[in-house]
N, C-alpha and C positions, 0 to 999 in steps of 0.2 A: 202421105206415106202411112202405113198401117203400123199399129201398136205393138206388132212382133218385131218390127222391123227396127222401130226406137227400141224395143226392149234387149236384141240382141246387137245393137249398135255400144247400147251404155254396157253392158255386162264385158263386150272385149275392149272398152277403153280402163272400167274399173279390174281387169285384168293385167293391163298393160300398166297401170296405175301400182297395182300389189309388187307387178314382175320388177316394178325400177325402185320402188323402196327394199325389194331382196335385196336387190345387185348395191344400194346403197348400205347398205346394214353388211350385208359380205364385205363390202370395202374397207367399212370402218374398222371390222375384225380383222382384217391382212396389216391394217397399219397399224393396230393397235399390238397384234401379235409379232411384225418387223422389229414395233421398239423395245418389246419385250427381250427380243433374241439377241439388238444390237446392246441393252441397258446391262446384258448377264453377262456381257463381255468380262474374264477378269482383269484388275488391274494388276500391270509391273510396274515394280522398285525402275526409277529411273536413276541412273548415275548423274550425279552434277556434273555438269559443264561449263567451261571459263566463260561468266558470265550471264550465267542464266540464274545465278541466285540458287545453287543446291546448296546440302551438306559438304563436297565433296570439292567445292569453287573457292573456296577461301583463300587470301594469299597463306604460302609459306606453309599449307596441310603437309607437301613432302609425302614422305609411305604413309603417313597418319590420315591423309585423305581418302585414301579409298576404302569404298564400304562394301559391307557384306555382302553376297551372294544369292542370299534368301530372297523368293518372291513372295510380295507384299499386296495386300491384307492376307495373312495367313486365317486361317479358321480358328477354333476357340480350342478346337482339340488338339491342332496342330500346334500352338504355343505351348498347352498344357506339356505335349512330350519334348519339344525344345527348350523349355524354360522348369526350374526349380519349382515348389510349389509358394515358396516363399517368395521370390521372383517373379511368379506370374500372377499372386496376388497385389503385390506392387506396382506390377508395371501393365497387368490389362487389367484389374478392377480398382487401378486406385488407391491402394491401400498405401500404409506407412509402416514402416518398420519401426522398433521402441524403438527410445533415443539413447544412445551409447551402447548402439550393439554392434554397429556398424561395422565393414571389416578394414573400410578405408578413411573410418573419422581420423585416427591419428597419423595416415598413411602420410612421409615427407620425402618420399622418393621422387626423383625427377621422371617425368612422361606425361602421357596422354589415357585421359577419363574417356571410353569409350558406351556407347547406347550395351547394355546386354545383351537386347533384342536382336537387332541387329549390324552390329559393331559400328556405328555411325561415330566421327570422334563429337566429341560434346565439350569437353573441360581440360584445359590444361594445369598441370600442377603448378606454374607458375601465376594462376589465380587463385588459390590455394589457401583460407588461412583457418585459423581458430575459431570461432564465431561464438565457443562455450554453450551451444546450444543443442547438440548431442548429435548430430548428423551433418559429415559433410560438407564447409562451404566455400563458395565461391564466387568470388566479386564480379565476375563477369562469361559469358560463355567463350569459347575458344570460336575465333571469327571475327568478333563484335571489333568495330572501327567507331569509337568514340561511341556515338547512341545507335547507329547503325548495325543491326542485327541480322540482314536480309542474307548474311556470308554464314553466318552459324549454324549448328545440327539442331535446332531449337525453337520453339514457337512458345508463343504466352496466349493461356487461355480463361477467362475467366471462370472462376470455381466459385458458386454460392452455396456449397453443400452445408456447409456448419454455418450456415443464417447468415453470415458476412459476404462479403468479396473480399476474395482474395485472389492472387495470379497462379494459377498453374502451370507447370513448364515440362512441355512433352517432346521430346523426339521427332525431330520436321520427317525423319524418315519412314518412322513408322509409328507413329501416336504410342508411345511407350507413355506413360507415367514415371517423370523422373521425381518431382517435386513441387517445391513451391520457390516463386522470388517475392522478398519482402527489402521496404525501400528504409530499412537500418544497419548497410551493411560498409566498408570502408569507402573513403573516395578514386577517384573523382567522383565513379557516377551513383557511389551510395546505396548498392544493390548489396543483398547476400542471397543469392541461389544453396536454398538448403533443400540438398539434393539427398535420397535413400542412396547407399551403400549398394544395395540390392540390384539395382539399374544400371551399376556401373558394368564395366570389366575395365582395370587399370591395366597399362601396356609400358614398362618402361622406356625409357629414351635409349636407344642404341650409340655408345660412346665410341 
């Protein structure tokens, strides 16, 4: 066979060779742009259901169980015009309010401590005491069954901002920044959740 004949024999296989690394390379761009489309999906606020371990699942919530309206993750501008500015430096970057400025440190009204964010209930006044420490506290979150927490509006996260560890305690509904829990607080389980004023909305008990 003559040397045009190899020559245009290899040119249309190193053709066919180029054409299927395209069609490989275009593939990997459709899947990689699918998960991008399916990743931007946004999320919604789910309501708890009996049983499934929400905010919203707890024995005995009553009206106090149902939560806000608002869908969740909001953007950073959208909290800023739903939230105070004092409010939303507490509850989306973290911050702390001084201690004894609070509106609810000496609050001894009967009800339900609700998320500000988004009205999730978090703390009943009947966990409620003094703790002398200038903000808000409370022996245990509204939910909690002995060490079982998986019923409350509540998560613990670990904070090493100020070189220690310590607990940080956010809003399972919408990662609000309530506070902190430290383990010197009454019994049984020896907690004090000292919580910002700022995070709350108190709701009295309907008599």
């Amino acid at each position: 066979m003559g040397a045009g004949a190899e020559t245009g024999r290899g040119q249309r296989a190193e053709g066919r060779g180029r054409s299927g690394a395209g069609a490989g390379v275009m593939a990997r761009l459709l899947w990689l742009l699918r998960g991008l489309t399916l990743g931007a999906a946004p999320r919604r606020a789910v309501r708890g259901q009996a049983g499934d371990g929400g905010p919203g699942s707890g024995p005995g919530l009553g009206e106090a169980g149902s939560l806000g309206t608002c869908e969740l993750p909001l953007a950073k501008s959208e909290w800023q015009k739903k939230l105070t500015p004092e409010q939303f430096y507490v509850t989306r970057e973290k911050g702390t309010e001084p201690p004894f400025s609070g509106i609810y440190l000496n609050n001894k009204e009967a009800g339900m401590y609700h998320c500000v964010c988004c009205d999730s209930p978090l703390f009943s006044s009947e966990k409620k005491y003094c703790s002398g420490t200038g903000w808000p506290s409370f022996s245990e979150a509204h939910g909690t069954s002995g060490s079982d927490e998986s019923h409350t509006g509540i998560l613990r996260r670990l904070d090493t901002s100020l070189g220690s560890a310590r607990t940080e305690v956010v809003c399972k509904q919408c990662e609000a920044h309530l506070g902190h829990v430290f383990p010197d607080g009454p019994g049984p389980n020896g907690q004090r959740f000292c919580i910002n004023s700022v995070a709350l909305k108190f709701k009295p008990r309907k008599h």
